[in-house]
C-alpha positions as CSV (number, residue, x, y, z in Angstrom):
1,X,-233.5,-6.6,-153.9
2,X,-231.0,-5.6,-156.8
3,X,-227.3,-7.8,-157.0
4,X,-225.2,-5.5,-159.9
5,X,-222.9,-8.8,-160.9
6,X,-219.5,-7.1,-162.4
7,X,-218.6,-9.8,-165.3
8,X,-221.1,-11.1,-167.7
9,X,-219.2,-14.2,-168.4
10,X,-219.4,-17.9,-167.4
11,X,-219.2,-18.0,-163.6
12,X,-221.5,-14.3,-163.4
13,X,-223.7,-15.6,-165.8
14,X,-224.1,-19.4,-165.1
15,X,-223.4,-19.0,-160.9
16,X,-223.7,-16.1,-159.1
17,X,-226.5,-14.1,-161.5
18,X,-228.4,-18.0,-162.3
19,X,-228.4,-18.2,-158.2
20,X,-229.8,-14.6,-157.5
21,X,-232.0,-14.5,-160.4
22,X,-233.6,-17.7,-159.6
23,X,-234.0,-16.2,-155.7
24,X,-235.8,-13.3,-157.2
25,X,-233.4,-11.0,-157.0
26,X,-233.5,-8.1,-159.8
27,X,-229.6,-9.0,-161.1
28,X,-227.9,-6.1,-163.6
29,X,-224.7,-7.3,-165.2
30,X,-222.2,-4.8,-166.0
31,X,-219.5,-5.8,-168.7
32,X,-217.0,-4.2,-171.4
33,X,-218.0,-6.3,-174.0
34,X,-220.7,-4.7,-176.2
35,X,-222.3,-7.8,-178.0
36,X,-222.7,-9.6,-174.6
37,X,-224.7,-6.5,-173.2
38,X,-226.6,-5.9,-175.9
39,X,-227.7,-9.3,-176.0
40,X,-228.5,-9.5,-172.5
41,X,-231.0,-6.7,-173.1
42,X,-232.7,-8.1,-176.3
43,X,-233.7,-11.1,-175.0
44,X,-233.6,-10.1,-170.8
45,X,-232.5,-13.7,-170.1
46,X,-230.4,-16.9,-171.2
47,X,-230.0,-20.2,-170.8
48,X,-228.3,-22.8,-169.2
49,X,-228.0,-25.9,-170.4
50,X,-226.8,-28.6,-167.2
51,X,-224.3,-30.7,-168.5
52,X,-225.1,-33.6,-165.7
53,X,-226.7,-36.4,-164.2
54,X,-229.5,-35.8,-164.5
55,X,-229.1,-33.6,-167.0
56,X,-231.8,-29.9,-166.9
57,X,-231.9,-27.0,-168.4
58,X,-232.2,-23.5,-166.4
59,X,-234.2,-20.6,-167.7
60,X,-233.0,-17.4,-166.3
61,X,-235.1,-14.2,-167.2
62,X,-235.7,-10.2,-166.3
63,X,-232.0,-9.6,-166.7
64,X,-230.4,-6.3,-167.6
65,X,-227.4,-4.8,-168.8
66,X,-225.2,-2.2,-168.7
67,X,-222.3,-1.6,-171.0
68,X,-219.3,-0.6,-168.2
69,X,-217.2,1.8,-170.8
70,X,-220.4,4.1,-169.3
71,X,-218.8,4.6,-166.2
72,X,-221.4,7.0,-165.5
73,X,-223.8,4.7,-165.6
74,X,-222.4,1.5,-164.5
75,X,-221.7,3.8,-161.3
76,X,-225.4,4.9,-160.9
77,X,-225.9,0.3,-161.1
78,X,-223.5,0.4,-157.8
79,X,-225.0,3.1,-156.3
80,X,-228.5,2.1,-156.1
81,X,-227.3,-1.7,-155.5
82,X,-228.2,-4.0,-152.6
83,X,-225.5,-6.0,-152.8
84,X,-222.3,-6.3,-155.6
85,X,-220.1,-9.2,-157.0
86,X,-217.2,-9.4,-159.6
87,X,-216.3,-12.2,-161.4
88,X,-213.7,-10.7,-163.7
89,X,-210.8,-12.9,-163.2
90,X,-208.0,-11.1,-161.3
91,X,-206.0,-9.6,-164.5
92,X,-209.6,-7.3,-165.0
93,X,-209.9,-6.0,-161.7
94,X,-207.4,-2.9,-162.2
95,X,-210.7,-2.0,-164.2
96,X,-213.1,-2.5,-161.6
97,X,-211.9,-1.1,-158.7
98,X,-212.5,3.0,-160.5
99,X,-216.2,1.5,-161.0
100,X,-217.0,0.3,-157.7
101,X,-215.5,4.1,-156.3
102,X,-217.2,5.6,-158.6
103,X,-220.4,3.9,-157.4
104,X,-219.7,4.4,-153.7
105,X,-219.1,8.5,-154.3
106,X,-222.9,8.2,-155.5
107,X,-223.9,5.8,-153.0
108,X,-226.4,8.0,-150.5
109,X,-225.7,7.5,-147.0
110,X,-229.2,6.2,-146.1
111,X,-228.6,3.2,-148.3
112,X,-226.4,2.0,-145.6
113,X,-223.2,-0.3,-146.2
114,X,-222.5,-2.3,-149.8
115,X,-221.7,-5.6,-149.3
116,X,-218.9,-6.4,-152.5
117,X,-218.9,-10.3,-153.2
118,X,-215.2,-11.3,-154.4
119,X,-216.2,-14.0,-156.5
120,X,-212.4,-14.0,-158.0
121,X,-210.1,-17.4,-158.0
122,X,-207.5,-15.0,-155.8
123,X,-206.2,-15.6,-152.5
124,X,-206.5,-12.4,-150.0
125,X,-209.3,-10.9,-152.2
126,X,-210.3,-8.9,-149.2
127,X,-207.0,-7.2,-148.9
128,X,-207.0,-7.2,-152.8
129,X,-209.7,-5.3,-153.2
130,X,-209.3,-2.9,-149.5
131,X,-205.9,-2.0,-151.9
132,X,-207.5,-1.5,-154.9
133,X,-210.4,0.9,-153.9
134,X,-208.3,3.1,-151.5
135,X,-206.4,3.6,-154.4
136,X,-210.0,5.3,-156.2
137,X,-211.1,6.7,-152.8
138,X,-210.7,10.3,-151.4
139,X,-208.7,10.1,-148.3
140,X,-210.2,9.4,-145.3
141,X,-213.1,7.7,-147.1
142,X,-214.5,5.3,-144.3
143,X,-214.3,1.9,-146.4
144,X,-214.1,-0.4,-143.7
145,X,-217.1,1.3,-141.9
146,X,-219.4,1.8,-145.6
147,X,-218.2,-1.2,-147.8
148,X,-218.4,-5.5,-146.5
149,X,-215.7,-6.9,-148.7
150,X,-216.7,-10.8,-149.1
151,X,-214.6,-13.6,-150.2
152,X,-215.9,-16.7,-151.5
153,X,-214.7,-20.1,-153.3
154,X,-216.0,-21.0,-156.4
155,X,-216.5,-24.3,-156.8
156,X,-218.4,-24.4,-160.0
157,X,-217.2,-25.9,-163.5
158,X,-217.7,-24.0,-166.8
159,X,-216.6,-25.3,-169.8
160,X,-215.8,-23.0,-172.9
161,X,-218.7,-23.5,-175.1
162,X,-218.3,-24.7,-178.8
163,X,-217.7,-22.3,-181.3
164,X,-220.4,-23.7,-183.3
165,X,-222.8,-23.5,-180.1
166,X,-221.7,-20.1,-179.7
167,X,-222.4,-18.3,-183.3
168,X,-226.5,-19.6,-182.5
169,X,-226.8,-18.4,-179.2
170,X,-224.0,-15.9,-177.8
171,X,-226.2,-16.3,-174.4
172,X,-226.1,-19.9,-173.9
173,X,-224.0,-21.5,-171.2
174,X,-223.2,-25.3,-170.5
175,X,-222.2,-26.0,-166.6
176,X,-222.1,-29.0,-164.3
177,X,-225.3,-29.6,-161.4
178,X,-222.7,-27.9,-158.8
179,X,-224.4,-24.7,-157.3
180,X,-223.2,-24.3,-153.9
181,X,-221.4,-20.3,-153.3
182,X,-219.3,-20.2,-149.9
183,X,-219.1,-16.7,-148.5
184,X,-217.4,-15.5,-145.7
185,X,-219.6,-15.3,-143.1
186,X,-217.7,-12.3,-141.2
187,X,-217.2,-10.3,-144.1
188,X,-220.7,-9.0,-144.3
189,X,-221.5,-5.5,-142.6
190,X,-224.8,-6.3,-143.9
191,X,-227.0,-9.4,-143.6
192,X,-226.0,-12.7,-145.2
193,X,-228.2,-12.9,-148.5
194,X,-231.7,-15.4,-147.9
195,X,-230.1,-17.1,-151.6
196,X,-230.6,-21.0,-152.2
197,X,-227.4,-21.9,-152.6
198,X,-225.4,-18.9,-150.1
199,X,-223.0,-21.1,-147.8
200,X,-221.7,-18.6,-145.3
201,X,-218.8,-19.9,-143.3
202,X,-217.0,-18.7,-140.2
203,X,-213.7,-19.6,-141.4
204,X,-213.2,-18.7,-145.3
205,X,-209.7,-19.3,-144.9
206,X,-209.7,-22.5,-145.0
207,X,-212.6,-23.2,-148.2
208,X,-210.2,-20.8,-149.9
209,X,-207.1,-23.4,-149.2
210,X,-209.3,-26.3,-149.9
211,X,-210.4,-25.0,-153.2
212,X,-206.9,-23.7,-154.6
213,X,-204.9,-26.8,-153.0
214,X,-207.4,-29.6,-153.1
215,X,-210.1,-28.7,-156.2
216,X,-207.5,-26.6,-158.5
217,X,-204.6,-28.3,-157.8
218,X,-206.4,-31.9,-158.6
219,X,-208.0,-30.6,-162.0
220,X,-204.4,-29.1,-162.9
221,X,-202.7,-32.0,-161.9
222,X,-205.2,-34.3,-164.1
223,X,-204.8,-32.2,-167.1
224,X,-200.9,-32.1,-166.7
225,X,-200.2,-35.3,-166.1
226,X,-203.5,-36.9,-169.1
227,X,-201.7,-34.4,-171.2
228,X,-198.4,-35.9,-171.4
229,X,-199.9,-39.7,-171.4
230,X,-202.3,-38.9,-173.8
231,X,-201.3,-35.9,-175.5
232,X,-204.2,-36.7,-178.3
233,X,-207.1,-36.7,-176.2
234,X,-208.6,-33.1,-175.9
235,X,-211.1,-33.9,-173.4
236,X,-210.4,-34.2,-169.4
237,X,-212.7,-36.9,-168.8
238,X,-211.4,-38.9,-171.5
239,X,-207.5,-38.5,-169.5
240,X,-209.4,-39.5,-166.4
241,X,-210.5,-42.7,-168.0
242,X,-206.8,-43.7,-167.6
243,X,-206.8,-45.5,-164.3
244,X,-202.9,-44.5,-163.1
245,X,-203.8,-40.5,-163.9
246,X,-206.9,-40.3,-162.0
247,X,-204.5,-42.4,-159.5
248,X,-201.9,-39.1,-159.8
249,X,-204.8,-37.3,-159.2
250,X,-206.3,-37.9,-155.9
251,X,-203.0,-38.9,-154.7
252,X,-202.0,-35.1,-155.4
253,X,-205.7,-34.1,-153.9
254,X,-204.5,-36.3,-150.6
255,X,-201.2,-34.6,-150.2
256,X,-203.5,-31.1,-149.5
257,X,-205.9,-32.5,-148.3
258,X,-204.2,-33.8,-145.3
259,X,-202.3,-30.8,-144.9
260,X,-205.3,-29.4,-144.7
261,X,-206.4,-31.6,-141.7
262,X,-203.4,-30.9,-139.7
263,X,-203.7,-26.8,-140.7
264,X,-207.6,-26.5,-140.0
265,X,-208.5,-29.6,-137.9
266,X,-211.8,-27.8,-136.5
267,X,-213.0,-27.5,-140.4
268,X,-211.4,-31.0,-141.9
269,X,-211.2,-34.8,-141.0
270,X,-210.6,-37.6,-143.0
271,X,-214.1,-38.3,-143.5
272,X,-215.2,-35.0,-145.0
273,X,-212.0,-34.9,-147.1
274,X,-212.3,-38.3,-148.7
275,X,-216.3,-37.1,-149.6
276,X,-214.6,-34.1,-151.1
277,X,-212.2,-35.5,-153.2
278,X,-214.8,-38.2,-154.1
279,X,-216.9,-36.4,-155.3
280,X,-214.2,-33.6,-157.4
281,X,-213.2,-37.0,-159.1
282,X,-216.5,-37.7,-160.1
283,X,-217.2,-34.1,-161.4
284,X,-213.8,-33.6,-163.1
285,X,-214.4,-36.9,-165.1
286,X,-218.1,-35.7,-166.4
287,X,-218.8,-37.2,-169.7
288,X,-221.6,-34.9,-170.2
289,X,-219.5,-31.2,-169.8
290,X,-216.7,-32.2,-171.5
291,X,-214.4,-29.9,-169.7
292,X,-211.4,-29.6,-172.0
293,X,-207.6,-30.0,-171.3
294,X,-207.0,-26.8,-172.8
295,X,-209.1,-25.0,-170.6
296,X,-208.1,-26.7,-167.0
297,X,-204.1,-26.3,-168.0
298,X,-204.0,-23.2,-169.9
299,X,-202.0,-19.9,-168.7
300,X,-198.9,-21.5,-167.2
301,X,-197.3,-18.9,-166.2
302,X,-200.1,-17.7,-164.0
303,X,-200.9,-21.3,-162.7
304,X,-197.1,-22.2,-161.7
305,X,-197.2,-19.1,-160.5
306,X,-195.4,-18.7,-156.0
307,X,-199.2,-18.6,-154.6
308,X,-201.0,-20.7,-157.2
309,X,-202.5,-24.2,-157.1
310,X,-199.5,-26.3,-157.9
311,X,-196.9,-24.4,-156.2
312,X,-198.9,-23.1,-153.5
313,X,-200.1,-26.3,-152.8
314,X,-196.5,-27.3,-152.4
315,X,-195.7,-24.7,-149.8
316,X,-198.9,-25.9,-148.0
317,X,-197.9,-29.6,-148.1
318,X,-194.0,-28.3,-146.8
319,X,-195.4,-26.5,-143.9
320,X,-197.4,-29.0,-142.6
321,X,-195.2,-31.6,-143.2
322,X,-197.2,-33.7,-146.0
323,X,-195.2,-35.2,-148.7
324,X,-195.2,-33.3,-152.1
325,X,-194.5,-36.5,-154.1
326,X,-197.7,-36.4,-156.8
327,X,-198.4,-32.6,-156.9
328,X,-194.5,-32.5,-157.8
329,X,-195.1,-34.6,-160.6
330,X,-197.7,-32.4,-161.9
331,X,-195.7,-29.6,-161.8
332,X,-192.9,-31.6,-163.9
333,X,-195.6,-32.6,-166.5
334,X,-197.1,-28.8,-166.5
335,X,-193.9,-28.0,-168.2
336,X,-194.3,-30.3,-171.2
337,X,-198.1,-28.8,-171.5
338,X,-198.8,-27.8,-174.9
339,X,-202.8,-28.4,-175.1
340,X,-204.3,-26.7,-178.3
341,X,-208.0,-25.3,-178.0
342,X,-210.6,-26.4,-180.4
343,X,-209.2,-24.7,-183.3
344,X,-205.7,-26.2,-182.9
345,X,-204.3,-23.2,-181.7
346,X,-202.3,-23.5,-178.1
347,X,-202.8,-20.8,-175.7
348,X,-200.6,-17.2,-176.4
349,X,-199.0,-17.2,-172.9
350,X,-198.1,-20.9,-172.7
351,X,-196.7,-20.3,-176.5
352,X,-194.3,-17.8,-174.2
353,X,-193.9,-20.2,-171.6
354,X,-192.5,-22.9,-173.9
355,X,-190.0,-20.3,-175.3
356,X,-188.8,-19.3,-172.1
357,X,-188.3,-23.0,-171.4
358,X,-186.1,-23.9,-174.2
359,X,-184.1,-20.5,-174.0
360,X,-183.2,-20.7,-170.2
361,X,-183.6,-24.3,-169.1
362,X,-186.5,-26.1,-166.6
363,X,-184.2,-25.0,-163.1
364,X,-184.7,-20.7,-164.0
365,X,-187.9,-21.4,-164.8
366,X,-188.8,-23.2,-161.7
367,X,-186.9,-20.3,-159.9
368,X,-188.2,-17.1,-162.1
369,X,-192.2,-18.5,-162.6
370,X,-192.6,-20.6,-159.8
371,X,-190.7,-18.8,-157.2
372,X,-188.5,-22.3,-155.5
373,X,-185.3,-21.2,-154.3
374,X,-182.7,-23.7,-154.8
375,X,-180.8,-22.5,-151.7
376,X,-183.4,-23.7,-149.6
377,X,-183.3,-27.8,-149.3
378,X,-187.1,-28.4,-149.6
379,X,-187.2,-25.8,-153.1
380,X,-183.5,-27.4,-154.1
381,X,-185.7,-30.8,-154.1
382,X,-188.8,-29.9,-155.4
383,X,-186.2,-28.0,-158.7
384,X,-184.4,-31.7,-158.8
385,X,-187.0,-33.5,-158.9
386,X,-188.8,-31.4,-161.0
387,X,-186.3,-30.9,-163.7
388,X,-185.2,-34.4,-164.2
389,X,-188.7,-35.9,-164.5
390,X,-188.7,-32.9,-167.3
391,X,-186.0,-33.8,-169.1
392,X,-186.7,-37.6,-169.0
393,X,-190.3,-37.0,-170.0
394,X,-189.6,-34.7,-172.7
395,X,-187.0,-37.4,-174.0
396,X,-189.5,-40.8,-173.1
397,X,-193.2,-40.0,-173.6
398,X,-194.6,-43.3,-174.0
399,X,-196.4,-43.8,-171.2
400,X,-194.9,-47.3,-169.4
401,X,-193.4,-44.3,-167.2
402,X,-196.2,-43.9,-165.0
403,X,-196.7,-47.7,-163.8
404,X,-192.9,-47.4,-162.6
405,X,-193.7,-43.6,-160.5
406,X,-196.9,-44.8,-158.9
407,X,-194.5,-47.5,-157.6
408,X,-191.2,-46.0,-157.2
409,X,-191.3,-42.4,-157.3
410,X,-189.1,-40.0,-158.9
411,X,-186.2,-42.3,-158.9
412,X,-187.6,-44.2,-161.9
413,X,-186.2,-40.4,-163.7
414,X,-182.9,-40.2,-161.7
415,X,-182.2,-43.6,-160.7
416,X,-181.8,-43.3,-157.3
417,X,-183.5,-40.0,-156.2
418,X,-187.0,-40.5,-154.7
């Protein structure tokens, strides 16, 4: 059985090719860059070093590559595959959709249907990528009869690896014990894949939710809010350390995570809920991986963005009638984020963000970026309370501030609104 994994990077490397290699599976990665491929078919394997308790390390070998500016090529890899997956991240997959048609054109008919894993942190990946491949299709090509188009939540945590680490082995990947891949059960026009590791699940819905609103928002929320406590620790675990963030935290986690009770009830319960968010807490605060606060916050403008995991979550928590409370807050202290990398350098896009800030003010950001409409009472409080914590944290940083929320709530930054 042959998986052709789209994306050579962390999660294909470290996730989805580790868990079809290891299942022995004959996995071809297709990627642009050059160095990675080329590397990949040197050496026909890589490491993976697990950053846990305990900790392991993972040899994965008989790996190929192909170098996807062949398009020619990279086709003839779908067209003979069993089963593909991307994991691009959703600002490459304008380049992957011409790739995948390309492959299907060659595809023979006996082959029978391609099942496409969406391995992408996007919400409606199945209607994504429907969209994106009619687009590179002939009309009246019979995608929905030819092509299963699979979404999944990806759970696992990879940190970016050292620069140091990185110039000896280009290969070499650090990532938590995690290795659990939920699929969509009805997606498939195929068989489910026999894969250790496969979870296929009736109703992906609702493991897409509890990832974006309960595992995203929660990391997002930690890094925000250890950020602007502890602006000079560069390391998540060392923010979670802080008893009143990891307090923000799960209290942020809760506010989904009972909105997702009362939205899915036949999925979630208290019970399995409070086991999830356990056990998040305990993985986002692993000394070992050293996830960095850089790499959880970075790319405001994409993570405050209508549908994403701070504003989304919001929406989620409105509609089921949940309060917002602690995921507000994180939202407030995304603004003030300003995490460098290792190199001291903060991210280009939240270099933008911070520009757009001071030119236009927090309320037409929270409007423009985040989508809340202040004509709307729920948005108009959400922009309030938003704002004014902004302003009074940009003006107060030390960090008495939080002691007074976790009791009082947002009135400790208006005196009087809660």
């Amino acid at each position: 059985m042959k998986l052709v994994q789209i994306g050579a990077g962390n999660i294909g490397r470290s996730f989805i090719g580790q868990l079809f290699a290891r299942a022995e599976w004959q996995v071809v990665f297709l990627d642009i860059d050059s160095n990675l491929v080329r590397a990949l078919n040197e050496k026909r394997g890589y490491r993976i070093i697990i950053k846990d308790e305990p900790a392991a390390e993972i040899l994965i070998q008989g790996v190929a590559a192909v170098d996807a500016h062949d398009e020619e090529a990279a086709a003839r890899e779908i067209a003979s595959a069993d089963l593909v997956s991307s994991a691009v991240g959703a600002a490459a997959l304008p380049g992957v959709y011409p790739l995948i048609a390309k492959g299907l054109l060659l595809r023979q008919k006996d082959r029978g249907p391609l099942d496409i894993l969406i391995c992408e942190n996007v919400l409606r990946g199945a209607e994504l990528f429907r969209s994106g491949l009619k687009s590179h299709l002939p009309a009246g090509y019979p995608l929905d009869q030819t092509v299963g188009l699979v979404e999944t939540s990806i759970g696992k945590m990879v940190p970016i690896m050292p620069e140091e680490v990185r110039r000896k082995d280009p290969l070499l990947l650090f990532a938590e014990a995690f290795n659990t891949l939920i699929v969509d059960r009805k997606g498939f026009l195929g068989p489910v894949p026999d894969v250790p590791g496969v979870d296929a699940k009736d109703n992906i819905e609702s493991y897409v939710d509890r990832k974006l609103f309960i595992h995203n928002l929660g990391h997002a929320v930690a890094a925000y809010v250890g950020h602007v406590v502890h602006p000079e620790l560069p390391v998540l675990w060392q923010a979670l350390d802080d008893a009143r963030v990891r307090e923000v935290a799960e209290r942020a986690m809760w506010e989904s995570g009972r909105a997702l009770i009362s939205r899915y009830p036949d999925e979630f319960n208290e019970q399995n809920q409070a086991e999830h968010i356990r056990d998040l807490l305990r993985r986002f605060a692993n000394r070992a991986l050293g996830d960095a606060v850089h790499r959880v916050g970075r790319d405001l403008p994409r993570k405050l963005g209508p549908e994403e995991r701070l504003v989304g979550g919001i929406r989620l928590q409105q509609q089921e009638g949940a309060p917002s409370t602690h995921t507000t807050l994180g939202l407030a202290c995304a603004l003030l984020f300003r995490a460098p990398d290792e190199s001291g350098r903060t991210h280009a896009a939240d270099e933008a963000f911070a520009e757009r800030l001071r030119r236009d003010g927090a309320e037409a950001v929270l409007h423009d970026v985040c989508g809340l409409d202040a004509a709307k009472a729920s948005d108009a409080e959400v922009i309030a309370n938003a704002a004014t914590a902004f302003r009074f944290l940009a003006a107060n940083p030390e960090p008495a501030w939080l002691d007074r929320f976790l009791q009082a709530g947002f009135s400790v930054f208006s005196g009087g609104r809660s």
